[in-house]
N, C-alpha and C positions, 0 to 999 in steps of 0.2 A: 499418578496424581489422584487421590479421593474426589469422590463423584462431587461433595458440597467444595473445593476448592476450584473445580472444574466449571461449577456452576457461577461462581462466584465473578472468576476469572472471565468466563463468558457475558456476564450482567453488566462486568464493571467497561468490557468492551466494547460493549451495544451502547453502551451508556454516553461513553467517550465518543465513540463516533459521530451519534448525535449529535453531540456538544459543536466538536470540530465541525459539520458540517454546518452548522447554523452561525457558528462564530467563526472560524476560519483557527488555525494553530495560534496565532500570537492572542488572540481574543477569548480562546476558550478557558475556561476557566475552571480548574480541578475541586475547587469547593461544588461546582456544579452536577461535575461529573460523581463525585464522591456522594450527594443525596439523590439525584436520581436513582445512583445504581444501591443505595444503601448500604455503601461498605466506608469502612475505617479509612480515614489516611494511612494506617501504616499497609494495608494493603495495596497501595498506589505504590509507593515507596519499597515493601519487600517485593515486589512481583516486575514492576517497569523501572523502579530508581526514581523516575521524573516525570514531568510532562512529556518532553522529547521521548522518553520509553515508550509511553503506553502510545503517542503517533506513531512509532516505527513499529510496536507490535502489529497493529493495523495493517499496514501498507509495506511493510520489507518485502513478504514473502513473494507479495500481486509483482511490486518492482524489482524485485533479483531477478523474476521468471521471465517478466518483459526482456530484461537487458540479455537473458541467456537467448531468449527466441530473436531477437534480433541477431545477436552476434551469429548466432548459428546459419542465420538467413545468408547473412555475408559473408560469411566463411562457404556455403554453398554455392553463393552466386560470383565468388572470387575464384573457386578450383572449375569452377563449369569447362568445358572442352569447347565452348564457343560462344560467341557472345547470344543466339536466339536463347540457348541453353541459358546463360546469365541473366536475360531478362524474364526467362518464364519461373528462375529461381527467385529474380527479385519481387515479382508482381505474385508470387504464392506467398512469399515472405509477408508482404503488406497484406495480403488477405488474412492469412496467420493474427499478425498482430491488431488489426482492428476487429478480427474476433476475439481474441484475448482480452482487449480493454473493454469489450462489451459483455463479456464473463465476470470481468470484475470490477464494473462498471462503478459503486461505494468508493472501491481503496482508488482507484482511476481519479474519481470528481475529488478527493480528499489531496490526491498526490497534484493536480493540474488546477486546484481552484480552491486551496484550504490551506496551503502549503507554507507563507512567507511564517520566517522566523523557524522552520522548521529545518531540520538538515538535507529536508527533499527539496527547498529550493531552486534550487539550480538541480534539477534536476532532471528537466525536457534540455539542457545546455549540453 
């Protein structure tokens, strides 16, 4: 990817974030997004498709990695050889992952407090 696409892609990012966080998904609004960040609609549209894109370009990566760090937890703390074993795998697990959500604390408040109408809705379900 050329460093001015790059740039581009990153502005219109920061941009959207913003937005979502101030307005929540269903409220924010892509003409907004589009002049803060001062790029084209069709940049919105060839790079995410939609509004739902440019949210899940945001927050996929933060949430695939949560669900991979949990399932691992449980799959750690399900093969344990006894149950002390199973609880020092679960209570590492939990430590694990509320550091993880304080790593990526933005896409966190955006997936848990920004999220209705978006496909992460049900999403803590």
């Amino acid at each position: 990817m050329r460093q001015e696409t790059v740039g581009v892609t990153e502005n219109l990012l920061k941009s959207a974030t913003e937005e979502f966080l101030e307005k929540g998904f269903m409220k924010a609004s892509l003409r907004n997004i589009l002049a803060k960040s001062g790029v084209s609609t069709n940049s919105i549209y060839t790079r995410f498709k939609d509004k739902e894109g440019l949210f899940s370009a945001i927050v996929k990566e933060t949430a695939d990695g949560l669900m991979d760090i949990y399932l691992d937890s449980i799959q750690k703390a399900t093969y344990s050889p006894d149950l002390n074993q199973a609880n020092h795998e679960g209570e590492e697990g939990t430590d694990f992952v509320l550091n993880y959500i304080y790593q990526h604390f933005t896409e966190f408040k955006l997936i848990f407090c920004c999220f209705v109408g978006s496909q992460y809705e049900h999403f803590l379900d």
